[in-house]
Every structure is written in C-alpha cells, then in structure tokens.
C-alpha positions as CSV (number, residue, x, y, z in Angstrom):
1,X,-62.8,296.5,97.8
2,X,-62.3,293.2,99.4
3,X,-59.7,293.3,102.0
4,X,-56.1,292.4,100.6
5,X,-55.6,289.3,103.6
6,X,-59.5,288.3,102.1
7,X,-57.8,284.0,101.7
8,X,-57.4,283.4,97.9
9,X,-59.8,281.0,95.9
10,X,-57.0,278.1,96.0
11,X,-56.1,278.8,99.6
12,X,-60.3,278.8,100.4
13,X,-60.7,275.5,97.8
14,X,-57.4,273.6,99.7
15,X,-59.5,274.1,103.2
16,X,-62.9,272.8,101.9
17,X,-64.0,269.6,103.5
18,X,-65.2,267.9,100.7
19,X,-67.9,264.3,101.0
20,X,-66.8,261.4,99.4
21,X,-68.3,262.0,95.7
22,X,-70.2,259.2,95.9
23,X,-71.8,260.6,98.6
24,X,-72.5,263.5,97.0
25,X,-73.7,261.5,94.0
26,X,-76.1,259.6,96.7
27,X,-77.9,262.6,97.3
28,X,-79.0,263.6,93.6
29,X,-80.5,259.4,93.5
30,X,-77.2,258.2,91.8
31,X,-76.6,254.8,92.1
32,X,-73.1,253.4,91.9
33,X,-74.1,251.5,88.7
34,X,-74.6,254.8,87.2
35,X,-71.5,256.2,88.1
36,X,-67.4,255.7,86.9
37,X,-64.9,257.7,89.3
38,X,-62.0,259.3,88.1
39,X,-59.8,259.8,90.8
40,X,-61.3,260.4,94.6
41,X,-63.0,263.7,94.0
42,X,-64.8,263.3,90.4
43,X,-67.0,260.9,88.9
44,X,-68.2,260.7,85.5
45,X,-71.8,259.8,85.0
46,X,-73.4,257.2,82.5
47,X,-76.0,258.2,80.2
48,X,-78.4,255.7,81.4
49,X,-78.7,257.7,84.3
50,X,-81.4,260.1,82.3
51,X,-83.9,256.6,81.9
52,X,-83.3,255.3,85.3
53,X,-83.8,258.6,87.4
54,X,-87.0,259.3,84.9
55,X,-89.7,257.9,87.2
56,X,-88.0,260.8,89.8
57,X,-89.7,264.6,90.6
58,X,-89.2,267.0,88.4
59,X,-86.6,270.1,89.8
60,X,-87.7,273.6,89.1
61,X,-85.4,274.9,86.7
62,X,-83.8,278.0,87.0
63,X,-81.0,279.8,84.5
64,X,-78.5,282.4,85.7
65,X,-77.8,285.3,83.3
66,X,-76.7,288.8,83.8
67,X,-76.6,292.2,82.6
68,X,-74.1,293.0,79.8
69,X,-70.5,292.1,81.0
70,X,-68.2,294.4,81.4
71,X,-64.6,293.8,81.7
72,X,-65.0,294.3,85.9
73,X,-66.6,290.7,85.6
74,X,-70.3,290.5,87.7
75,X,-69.6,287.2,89.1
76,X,-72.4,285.3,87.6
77,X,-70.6,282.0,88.0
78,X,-69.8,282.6,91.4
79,X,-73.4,283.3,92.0
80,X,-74.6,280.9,90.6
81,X,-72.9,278.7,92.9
82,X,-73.8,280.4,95.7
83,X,-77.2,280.1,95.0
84,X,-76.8,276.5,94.5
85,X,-75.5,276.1,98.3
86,X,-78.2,278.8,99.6
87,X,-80.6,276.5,98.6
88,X,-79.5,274.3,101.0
89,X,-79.8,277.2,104.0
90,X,-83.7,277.5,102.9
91,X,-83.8,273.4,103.8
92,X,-83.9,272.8,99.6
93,X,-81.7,270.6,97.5
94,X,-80.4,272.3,94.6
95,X,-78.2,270.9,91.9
96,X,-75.7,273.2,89.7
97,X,-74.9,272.6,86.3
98,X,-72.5,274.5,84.5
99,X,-69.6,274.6,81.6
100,X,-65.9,273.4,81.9
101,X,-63.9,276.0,81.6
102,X,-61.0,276.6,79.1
103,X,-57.7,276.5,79.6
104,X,-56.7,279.6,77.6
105,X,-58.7,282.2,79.6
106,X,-57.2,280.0,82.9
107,X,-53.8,280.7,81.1
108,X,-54.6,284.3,80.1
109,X,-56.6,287.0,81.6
110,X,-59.6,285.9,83.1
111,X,-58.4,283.1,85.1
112,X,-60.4,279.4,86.1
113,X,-64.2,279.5,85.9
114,X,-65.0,277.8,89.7
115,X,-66.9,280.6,90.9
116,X,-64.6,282.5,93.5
117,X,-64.2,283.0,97.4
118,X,-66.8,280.9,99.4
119,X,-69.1,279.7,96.1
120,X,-66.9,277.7,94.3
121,X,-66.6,274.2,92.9
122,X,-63.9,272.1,94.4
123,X,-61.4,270.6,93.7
124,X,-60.7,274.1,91.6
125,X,-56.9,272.6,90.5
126,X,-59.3,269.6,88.7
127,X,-61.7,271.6,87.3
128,X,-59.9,274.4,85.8
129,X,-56.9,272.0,84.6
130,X,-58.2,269.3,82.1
131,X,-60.8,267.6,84.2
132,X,-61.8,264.1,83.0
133,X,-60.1,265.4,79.2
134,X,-63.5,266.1,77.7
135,X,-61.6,269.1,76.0
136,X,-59.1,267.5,74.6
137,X,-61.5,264.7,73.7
138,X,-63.2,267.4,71.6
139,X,-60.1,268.7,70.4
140,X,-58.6,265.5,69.1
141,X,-62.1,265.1,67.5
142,X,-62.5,268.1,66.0
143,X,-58.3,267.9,64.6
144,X,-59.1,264.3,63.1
145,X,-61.6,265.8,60.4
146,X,-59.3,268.5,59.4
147,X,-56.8,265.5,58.8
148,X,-59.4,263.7,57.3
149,X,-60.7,266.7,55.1
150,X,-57.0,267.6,54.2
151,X,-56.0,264.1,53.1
152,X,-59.1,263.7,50.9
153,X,-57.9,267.1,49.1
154,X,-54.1,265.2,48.7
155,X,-55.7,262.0,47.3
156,X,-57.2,263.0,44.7
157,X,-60.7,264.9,45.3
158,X,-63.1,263.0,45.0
159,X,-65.6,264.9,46.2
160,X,-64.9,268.1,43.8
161,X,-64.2,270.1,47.1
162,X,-63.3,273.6,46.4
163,X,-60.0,274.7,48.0
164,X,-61.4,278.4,48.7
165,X,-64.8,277.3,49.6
166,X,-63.3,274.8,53.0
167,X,-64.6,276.2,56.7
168,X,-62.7,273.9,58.6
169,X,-60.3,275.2,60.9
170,X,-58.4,273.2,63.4
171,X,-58.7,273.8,67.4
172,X,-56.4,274.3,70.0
173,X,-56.9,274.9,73.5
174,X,-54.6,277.6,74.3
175,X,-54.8,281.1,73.8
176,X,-52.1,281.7,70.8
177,X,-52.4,284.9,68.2
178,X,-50.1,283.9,65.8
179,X,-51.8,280.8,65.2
180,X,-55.4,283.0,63.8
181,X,-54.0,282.4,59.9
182,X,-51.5,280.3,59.0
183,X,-50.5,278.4,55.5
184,X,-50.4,274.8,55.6
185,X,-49.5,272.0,53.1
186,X,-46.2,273.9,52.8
187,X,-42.8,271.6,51.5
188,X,-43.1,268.6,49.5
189,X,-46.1,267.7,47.3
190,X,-46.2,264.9,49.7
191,X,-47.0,267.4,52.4
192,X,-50.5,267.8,51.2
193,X,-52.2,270.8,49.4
194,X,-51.8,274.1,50.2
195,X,-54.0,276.9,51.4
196,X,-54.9,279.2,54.2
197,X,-56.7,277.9,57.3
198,X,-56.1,279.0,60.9
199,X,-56.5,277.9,64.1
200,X,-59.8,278.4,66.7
201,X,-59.6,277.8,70.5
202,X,-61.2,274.7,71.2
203,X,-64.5,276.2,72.8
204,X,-65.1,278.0,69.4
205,X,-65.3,274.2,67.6
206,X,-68.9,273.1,66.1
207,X,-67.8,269.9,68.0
208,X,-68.0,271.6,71.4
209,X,-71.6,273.0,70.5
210,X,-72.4,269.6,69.3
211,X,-71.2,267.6,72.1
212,X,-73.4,270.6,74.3
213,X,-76.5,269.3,72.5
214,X,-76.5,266.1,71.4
215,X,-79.0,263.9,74.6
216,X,-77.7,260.9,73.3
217,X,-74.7,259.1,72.0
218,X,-77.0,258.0,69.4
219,X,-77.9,261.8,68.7
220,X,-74.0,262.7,68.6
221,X,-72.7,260.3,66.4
222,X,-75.6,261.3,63.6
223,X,-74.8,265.2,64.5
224,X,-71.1,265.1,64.0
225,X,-72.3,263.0,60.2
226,X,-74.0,266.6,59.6
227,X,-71.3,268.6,60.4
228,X,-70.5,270.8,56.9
229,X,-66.5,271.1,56.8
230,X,-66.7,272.8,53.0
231,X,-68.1,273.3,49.7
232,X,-68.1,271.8,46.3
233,X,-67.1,273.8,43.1
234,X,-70.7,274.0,42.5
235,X,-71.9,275.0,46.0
236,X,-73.1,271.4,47.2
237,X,-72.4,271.2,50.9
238,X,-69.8,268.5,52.1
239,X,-70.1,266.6,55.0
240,X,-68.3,264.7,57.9
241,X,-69.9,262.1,56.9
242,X,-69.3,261.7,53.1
243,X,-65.5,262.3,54.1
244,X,-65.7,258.7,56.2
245,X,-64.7,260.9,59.1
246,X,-68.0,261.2,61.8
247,X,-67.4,257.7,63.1
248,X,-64.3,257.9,64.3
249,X,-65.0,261.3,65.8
250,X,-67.7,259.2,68.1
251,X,-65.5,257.5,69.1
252,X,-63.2,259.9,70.3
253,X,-66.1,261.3,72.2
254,X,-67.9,258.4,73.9
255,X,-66.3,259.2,77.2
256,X,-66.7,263.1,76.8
257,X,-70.6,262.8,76.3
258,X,-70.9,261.9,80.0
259,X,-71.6,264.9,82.1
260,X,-69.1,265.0,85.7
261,X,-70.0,265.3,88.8
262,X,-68.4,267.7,91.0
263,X,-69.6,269.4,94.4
264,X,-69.3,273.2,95.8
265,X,-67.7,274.0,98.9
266,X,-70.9,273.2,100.5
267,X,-70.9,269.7,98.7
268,X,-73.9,270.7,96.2
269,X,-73.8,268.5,93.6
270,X,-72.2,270.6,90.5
271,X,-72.4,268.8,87.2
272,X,-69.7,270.2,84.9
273,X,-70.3,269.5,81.5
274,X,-69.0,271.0,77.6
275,X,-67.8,274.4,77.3
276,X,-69.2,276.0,73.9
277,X,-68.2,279.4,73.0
278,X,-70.4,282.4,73.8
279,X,-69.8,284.8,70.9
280,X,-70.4,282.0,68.1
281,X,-72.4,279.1,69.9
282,X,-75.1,278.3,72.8
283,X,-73.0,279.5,75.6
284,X,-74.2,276.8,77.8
285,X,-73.3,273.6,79.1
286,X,-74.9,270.3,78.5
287,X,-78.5,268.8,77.6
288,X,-77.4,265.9,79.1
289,X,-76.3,267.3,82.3
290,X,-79.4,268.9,82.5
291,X,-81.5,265.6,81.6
292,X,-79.7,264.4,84.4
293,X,-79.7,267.2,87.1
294,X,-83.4,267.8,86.2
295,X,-84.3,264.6,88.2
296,X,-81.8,265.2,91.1
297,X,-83.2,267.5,93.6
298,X,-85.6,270.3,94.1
299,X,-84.1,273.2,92.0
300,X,-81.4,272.9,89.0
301,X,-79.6,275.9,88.5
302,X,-78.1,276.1,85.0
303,X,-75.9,279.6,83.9
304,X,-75.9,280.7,80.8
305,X,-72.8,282.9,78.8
306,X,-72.8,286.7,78.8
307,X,-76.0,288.5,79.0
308,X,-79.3,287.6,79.0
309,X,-79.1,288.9,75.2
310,X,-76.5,286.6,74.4
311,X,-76.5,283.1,76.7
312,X,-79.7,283.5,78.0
313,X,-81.6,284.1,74.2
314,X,-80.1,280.9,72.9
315,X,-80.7,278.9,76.2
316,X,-84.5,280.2,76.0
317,X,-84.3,279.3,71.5
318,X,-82.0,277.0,71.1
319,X,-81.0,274.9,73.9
320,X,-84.4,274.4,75.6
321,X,-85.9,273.7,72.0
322,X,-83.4,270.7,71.9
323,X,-84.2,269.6,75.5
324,X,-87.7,270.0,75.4
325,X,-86.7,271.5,78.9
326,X,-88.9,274.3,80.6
327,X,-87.6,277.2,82.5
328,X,-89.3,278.3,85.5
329,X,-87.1,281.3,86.7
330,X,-84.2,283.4,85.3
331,X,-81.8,285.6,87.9
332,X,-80.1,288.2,86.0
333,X,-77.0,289.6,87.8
334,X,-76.0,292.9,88.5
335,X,-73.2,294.8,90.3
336,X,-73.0,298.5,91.1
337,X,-69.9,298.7,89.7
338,X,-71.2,297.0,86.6
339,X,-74.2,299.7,86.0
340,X,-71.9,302.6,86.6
341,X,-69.9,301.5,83.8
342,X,-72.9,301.3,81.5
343,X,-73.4,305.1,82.5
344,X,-70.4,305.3,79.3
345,X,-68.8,307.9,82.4
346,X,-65.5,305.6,82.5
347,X,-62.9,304.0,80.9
348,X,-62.9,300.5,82.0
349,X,-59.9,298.3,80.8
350,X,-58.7,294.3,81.5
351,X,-55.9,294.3,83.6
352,X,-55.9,298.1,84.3
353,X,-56.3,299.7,87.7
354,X,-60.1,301.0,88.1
355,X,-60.8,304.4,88.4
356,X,-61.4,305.7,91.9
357,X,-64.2,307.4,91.4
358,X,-65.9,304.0,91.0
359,X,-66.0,303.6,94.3
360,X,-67.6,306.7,95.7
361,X,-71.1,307.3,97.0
362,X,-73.4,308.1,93.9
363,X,-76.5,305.9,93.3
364,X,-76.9,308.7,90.2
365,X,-74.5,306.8,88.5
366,X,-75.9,303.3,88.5
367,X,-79.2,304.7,87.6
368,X,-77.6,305.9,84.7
369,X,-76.5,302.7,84.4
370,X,-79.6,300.6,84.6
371,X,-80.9,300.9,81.7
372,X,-78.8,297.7,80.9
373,X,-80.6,296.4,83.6
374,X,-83.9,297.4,82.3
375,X,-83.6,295.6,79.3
376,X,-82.1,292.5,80.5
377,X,-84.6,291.9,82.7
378,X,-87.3,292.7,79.3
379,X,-85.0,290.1,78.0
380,X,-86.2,287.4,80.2
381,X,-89.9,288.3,80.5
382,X,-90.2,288.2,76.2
383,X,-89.2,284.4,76.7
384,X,-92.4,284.2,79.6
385,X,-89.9,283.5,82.4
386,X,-90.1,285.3,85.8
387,X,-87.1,287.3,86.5
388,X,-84.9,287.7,89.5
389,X,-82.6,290.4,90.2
390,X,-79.0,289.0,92.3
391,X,-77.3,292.3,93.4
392,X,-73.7,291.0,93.6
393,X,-72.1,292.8,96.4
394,X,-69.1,294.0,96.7
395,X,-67.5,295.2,99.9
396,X,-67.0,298.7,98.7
397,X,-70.7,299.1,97.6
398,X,-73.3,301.8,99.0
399,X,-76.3,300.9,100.5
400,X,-77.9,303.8,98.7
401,X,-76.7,302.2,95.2
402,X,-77.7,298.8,96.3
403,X,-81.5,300.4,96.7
404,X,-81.2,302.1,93.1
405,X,-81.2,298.4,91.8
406,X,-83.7,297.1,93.9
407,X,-85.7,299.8,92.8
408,X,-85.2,299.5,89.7
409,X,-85.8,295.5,89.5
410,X,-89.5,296.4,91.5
411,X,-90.5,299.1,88.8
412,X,-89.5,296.5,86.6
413,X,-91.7,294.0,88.3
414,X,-88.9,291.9,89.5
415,X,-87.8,290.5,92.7
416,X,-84.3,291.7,93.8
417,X,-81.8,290.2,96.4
418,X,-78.7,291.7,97.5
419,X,-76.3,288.9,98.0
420,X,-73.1,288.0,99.8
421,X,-72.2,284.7,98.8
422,X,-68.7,285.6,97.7
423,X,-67.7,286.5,101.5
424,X,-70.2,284.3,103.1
425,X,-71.2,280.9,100.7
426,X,-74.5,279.9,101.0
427,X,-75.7,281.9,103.8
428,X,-75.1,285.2,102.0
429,X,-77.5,283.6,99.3
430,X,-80.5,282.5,101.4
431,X,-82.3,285.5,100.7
432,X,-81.8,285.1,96.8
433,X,-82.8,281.5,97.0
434,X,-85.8,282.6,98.8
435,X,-86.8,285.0,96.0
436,X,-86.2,282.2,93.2
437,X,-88.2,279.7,94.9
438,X,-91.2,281.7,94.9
439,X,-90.5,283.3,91.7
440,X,-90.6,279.5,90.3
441,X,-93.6,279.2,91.7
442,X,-95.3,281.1,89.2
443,X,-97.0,279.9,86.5
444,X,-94.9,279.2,83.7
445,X,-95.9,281.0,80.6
446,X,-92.3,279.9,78.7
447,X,-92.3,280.4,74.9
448,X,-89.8,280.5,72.4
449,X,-89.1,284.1,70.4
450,X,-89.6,282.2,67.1
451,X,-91.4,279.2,65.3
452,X,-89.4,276.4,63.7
453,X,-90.8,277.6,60.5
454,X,-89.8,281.3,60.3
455,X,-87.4,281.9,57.9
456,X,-83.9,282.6,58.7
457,X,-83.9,286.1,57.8
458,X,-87.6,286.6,60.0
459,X,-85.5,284.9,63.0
460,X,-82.9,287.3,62.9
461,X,-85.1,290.1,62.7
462,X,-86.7,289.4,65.3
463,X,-84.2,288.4,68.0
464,X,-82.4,292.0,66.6
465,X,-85.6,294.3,66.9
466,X,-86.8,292.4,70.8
467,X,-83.8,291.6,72.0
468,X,-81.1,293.9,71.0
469,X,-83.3,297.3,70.4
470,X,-82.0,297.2,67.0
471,X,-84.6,299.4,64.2
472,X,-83.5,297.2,61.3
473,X,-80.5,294.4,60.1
474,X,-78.3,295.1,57.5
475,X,-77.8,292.2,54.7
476,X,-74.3,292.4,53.4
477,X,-74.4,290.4,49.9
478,X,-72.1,287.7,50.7
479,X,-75.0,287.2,53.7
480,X,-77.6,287.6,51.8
481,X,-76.4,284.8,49.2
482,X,-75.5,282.3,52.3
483,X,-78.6,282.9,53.4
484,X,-80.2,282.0,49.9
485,X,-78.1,278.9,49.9
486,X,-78.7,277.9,53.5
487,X,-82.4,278.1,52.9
488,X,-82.2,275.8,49.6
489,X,-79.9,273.5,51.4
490,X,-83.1,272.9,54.2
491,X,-81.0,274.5,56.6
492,X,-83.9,277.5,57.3
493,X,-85.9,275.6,59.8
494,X,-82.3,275.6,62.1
495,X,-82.5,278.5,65.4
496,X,-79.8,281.3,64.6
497,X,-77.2,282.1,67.1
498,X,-76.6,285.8,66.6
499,X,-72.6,286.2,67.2
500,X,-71.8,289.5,68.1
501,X,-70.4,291.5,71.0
502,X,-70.9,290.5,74.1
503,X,-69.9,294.4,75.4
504,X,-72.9,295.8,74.6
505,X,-76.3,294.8,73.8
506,X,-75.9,296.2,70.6
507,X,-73.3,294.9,67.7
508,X,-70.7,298.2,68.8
509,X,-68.8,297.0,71.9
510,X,-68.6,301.1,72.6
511,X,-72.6,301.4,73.2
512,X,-72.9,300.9,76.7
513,X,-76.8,300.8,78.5
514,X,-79.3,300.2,76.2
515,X,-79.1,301.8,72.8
516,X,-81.8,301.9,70.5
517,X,-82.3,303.2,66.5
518,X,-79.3,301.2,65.2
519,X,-79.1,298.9,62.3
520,X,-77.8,295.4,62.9
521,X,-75.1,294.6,60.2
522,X,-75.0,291.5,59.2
523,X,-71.5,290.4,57.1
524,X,-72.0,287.2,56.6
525,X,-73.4,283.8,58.0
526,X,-72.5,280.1,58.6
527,X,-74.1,276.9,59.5
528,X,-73.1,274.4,62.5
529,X,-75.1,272.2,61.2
530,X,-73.9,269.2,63.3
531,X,-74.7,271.3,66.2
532,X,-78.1,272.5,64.9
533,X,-78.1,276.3,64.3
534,X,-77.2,278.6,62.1
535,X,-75.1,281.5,63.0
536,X,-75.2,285.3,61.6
537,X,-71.7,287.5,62.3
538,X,-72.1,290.7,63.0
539,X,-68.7,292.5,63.4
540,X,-65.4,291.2,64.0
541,X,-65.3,287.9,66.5
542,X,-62.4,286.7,67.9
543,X,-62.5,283.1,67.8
544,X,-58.8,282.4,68.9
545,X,-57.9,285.0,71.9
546,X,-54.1,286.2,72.4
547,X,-52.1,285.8,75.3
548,X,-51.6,289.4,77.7
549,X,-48.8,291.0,78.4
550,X,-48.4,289.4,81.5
551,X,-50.8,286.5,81.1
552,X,-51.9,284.1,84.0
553,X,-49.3,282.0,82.7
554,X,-46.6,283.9,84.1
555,X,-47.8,283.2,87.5
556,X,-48.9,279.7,87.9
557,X,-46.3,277.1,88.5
558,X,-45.4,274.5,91.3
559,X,-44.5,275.4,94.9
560,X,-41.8,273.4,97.2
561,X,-44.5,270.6,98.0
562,X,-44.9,269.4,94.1
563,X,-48.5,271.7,94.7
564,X,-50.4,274.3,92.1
565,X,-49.5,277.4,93.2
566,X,-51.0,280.8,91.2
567,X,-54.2,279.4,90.0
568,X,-57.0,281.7,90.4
C-alpha cells in the first residue's frame, strides 16, 4: 500500500504551481472576450465560445470508463487526469472535462472528486466546495418548481393535478437520511396541502441531467418547459411549463450553463462542468463543455460514471446522440485489487479495513476476476469504439498480476498500459497516452446500440441482453402500464437510462464478474423528459445517501491559519 508519509492530496494541491487561468485558458484558443473569472484561479466560460472556436481542429475524443466499481474505488478520475497531463509528456495537448462533484459524498464517505495524489485538479478546496455555485444554482432551480407546483395545489387546482399521482421531489445537496420521506403541508390550511414527498440529493435532480444536456441556453430554457413534475386525475402529463414555472428556473440557471475552467497540477486545461447522478441519469458532465473542449487541443478526455455498463452506455446512447459528438477511443480502468474482488473470494466493505490476503502474490485471483474486465471491454467494442486497458497501479501490486491483465486486455484485442500517475503525474501516464493516441487513430466505426425509433420496451431489451448479459427483462405491471402511457404520451422515441446497481453488471449488487442467465426486473419506469430520456428502475436506488458513522464531516474543519484542513 502507499507509504503512510505518501503527502496528502491537499498537502500535494497547496504545493502545485498553478499558471495564471488565463493563461491556461490561452492555450485551449480562449480569448479574454470569451472568458468571466471568478476569483484568481477559475474562470467561467461564455457559450459563444462553441461558435467562435468552430472554424478550430477537431480533438480526438476519448471517454474514460472502468470496470464495475467496487467499494476499493479504481481511480478512474484520478486517471483520467493523469492521462490528461501524460498527454502533455508525449508533446500532445489534451484537455479534460469532467463533472463537479457533490458535496454530500465530499461530506460523507467518498470524499472530493479532484482525482488524487499527483493527477488532480487544483485548486481541490474550490472545486470540491461549491465552485462557481452551479449546484446550488441547480438546487434553487430545481426547489422553485416544487414551490411553484405546491402553491398551484393551495390555490385552487387548476390544472386537476392528482395529489398521489405528483413526482416532484425537492433537492438538497447534503447527504441526510431522514429527509428520504417526509410529510409536508403540515399546520394551518394556510400551510398548503398535505402529502408525502421526500427529499433527493441534488445530483439526483432532472435539472442536473438537464443542465448536463442542454448545448444552448436556448435548448435549456425549452427543456426545463418539458420537464413533467405530475399527473392529472385522468393521466394527462403536467408540465413546468403549464405551472408558469420553466422561466424563472432559466433564469436561475443562466450562469450555471457555462462550463469552468480549471487546470491539473500540470496546468491542463480541466473543464468542470454539471454533476448528474450515475444510478438514475447520464453520469457525465456537460455537452457544452465538450462543444467547447472539442475545439481546444489535440485530445479531449471526457470520464464517464461507474462502468462502462452504466456511464459509458449512456455516454455512447444518450449523451453523444445529443452532441452529435463522435468517440474515437474508450480506456476502461482496472486495478488488481478491483478484479480480485470480482473473484466473489472477499468481503469488501466502505470504511472497513481490507482483507490481507488482498495483497498477496496470486495473479489466479485476478483472473478470476477478469471476467468483469472481459465484458467491459465487450462493452466498448458493441458501441464501435477502440478500447484501452489503464492498469491502475497500486504500490502493493504484483508484477505477475499486472501481466494477467495485460493479458487478458490482448486476448481481448485491447491495448493495455500499466500506469503510475497517482505517484508520478503525467509521466507515469506517458505510456497510456501513447496507447490512446494510436488507438484513436483507428478508424472510427461508432454507432449507437439503438435507433430513435425502437420502442421503449426493444431499447431496454436490448441494452439488458448486450450490455448486462441479462437472458430476458421482467415487466412488473405498474411498468408495463408507464410504459403504455409513456409511449401514448410520444415519449417512446426518448433513449432509456437503465438505473440500477452500479456493484455489479447485473441488477443484484451481490453478482460479482460477469453473470449471465438472469432476468432483468423491471418495477417500474419514469420520464425526465426535460432532460430527454426515459428511465427504467430496476431494484432499490438510493437517490438521497445517508451520512456514515463517522462521515468526512467529522474531520474537515479550519486549522490555526483560517485554512481547510481534512479535505480529501
């Protein structure tokens, strides 16, 4: 394991010599028209900046994923940063686009989302701790129709909306439990009406997936009009719009919709951009950041959430079918310590000590283990993108285990690259950036799982049977009547965003590898349609996650200097 005086991530950030951002901004073929700093070490950049950098070359475009996650973590942000700044050790220039993180996981268990060690995005206090406030932008939006929606219920009605039939929930970006299912409308009969709603972390709102793929403020405002909040007594769909709500929502967001500009260690540009949820929506950042980033260097290098069955299938079907953008590689991650988990030989849990047998010699158990890996990397090549293989490694890896992967990527017909960027920043990428340029140089042979045209139920099938390795989907009736409704509503020629586990390719977070001959169950189904997909829930998601027993939280606070101390 990494040595225990390895610096911390803040200690490592706090030494970084950072460029002046407009520098950095410089670099991509930014002009200071195009950009509006907040503070000295983040700018925010206009949306003209897609038409005036049009006429530029086009970057190859390369999406990080990974094999399933487990709760070890494979560092596919961290890698993904560290490829950006390898890039730059091959005599490229790469630009990195990725997803602000959320403060409940910095607050909880998981900690910031900067990338770690000597691949991370500085300053890592900004980043992980409100940024430019896109979040709460998003939150405030997403608050003001559930105000709006709740009022129209106390005056009168109007609309004939159906108390039991509302999908609304508010948003908050904190990790609280006891928030889940609440009562409101409790006191007075001036107090409003009342019924049971809940709370959703702010990453779970339709308003972050919209925000995520709108490529235009123009686009936004008519997505959030879309948005259906609930249901009338006889099934009719109701809409931000007809509530008099989706304006004001813009406006709340006409700052947020403007990607920011960050820089790695290394000062590669970073473009940090919308945080959607990767159990119920895209789990990637912006089209807009990409729109932008796309015309900024040689390579942009995008991640996606989860695995390449989860992030990486709705990047490929749903996010690149709003961009209009092409992929030209795919690196899925992998750690040894990862694929011996997916041998099902140990009990992995958050916040527990690992088992010491992890760490022994035996490349037996990671090829027990790579089946994961074998589909993952399937995953990727059903979409027509080359695959890459980024073997995270960790200090107390074997160099035996580290050729079972390698291996196992060149049976698979993969390149594979062990990598060190965590101890060593961009120089301990140089050899995975050298496999993912010539892996984009491949003819691209990209296409989408699905047409526009299939019906809801066929799209489902289909990402279940190729993707997952399921033999069938199960159609509970309350799905099967959504479904039925979403279709009359012109709602079926919408992707699907299959929200499930993100712990095993399958839809039982105890199935580890690749498991194959199960049924997908399907309990029921909603529609973001602001955002532009519909989404089929299979098994229990968690859309508001509780705090630890001793969360992040606990840890964090000011030192004697007024400076963040704790943050990781």
């Amino acid at each position: 394991m990494v040595a225990e005086t390895f610096p911390s991530d803040l200690s490592i950030a706090r030494q970084a010599s950072l460029k002046p951002i407009e520098d950095i901004a410089g670099e991509m073929g930014l002009s200071t028209n195009l950009l509006e700093p907040y503070g000295e070490t983040v700018m925010k950049i206009k949306l003209s900046a897609i038409d005036e950098l049009a006429e530029a070359p086009k970057a190859k475009y390369v999406v990080v994923t990974a094999i399933t996650p487990t709760p070890l973590g494979e560092g596919k942000t961290t890698t993904t940063v560290g490829l950006g700044q390898g890039f730059k050790h091959i005599g490229k220039r790469a630009t990195v686009a990725i997803r602000q993180p959320s403060m409940g996981p910095t607050f909880g268990i998981k900690g910031g989302a900067a990338g770690g060690g000597y691949s991370q995005v500085v300053p890592m206090e900004v980043l992980n701790l409100h940024l430019t406030g896109d979040m709460h932008a998003v939150t405030a939006a997403h608050n003001l129709l559930a105000a709006m929606l709740d009022n129209h219920l106390h005056q009168g009605n109007e609309l004939g909306i159906d108390p039991h039939e509302v999908t609304w929930r508010r948003v908050l970006d904190v990790n609280d439990r006891a928030l889940r299912n609440i009562v409101i409308g409790l006191g007075a009969r001036a107090d409003g009406v009342p019924r049971q709603t809940g709370f959703d972390i702010t990453a779970a709102s339709e308003v972050m997936a919209t925000l995520a793929l709108a490529d235009s403020l123009d686009d936004l405002r008519a997505r959030l009009g879309r948005i259906v909040v609930a249901y009338t007594r006889s099934g009719t769909p109701v809409t931000a719009e007809q509530l008099g709500a989706a304006g004001s929502m813009a406006v709340l967001l006409r700052e947020a919709i403007k990607p920011n500009l960050l820089q790695t260690l290394e000062n590669t540009p970073v473009l940090v951009h919308a945080g959607p949820f990767g159990n119920i929506a895209t789990g990637n950042s912006s089209v807009v950041a990409d729109l932008v980033g796309i015309r900024s260097g040689d390579y942009l290098i995008t991640e996606a959430g989860f695995g390449a069955d989860m992030g990486a299938e709705r990047f490929f079907n749903i996010k690149c079918r709003t961009s209009g953008l092409t992929p030209d590689a795919a690196v899925v991650v992998a750690t040894v310590r990862a694929l011996k988990a997916h041998s099902g030989k140990y009990a992995i849990v958050a916040g527990r000590p690992l088992p010491p047998e992890l760490f022994e010699d035996d490349p037996g158990d990671v090829e027990a283990g790579a089946a994961n890996l074998r589909k993952q990397i399937e995953n990727v090549r059903l979409h027509g993108v080359t695959p890459v293989v980024a073997i995270n490694a960790f200090p107390s890896d074997h160099p035996s285990e580290h050729r079972v992967i390698r291996q196992v990527a060149e049976e698979m017909g993969a390149r594979a690259a062990v990598c060190t960027h965590f101890t060593d920043g961009g120089r301990g990428a140089a050899e995975l950036a050298e496999a993912v340029a010539d892996a984009a140089e491949e003819p691209s042979d990209f296409r989408m799982l699905y047409p526009d045209g299939a019906s809801l139920r066929e799209k489902i099938e289909t990402i279940a049977t190729k993707v997952y390795g399921a033999a069938a989907v199960d159609y509970s009736p309350t799905a099967s009547r959504q479904l039925d409704t979403y279709e009359r509503a012109g709602f079926g020629g919408l992707p699907v965003c299959v929200a499930k586990t993100h712990l095993s390719i399958s839809s039982d977070p105890s199935l580890k590898g690749a498991p194959t001959g199960w049924t997908l169950p399907v309990r029921e189904v909603r529609a973001s349609v602001g955002a532009g997909f519909v989404y089929p829930i299979c098994g229990e998601m968690r859309t508001m996650p509780g705090l630890g027993k001793r969360p992040a939280a606990t840890r964090i606070d000011l030192d004697e200097n007024g400076e963040i101390a704790g943050l990781s």
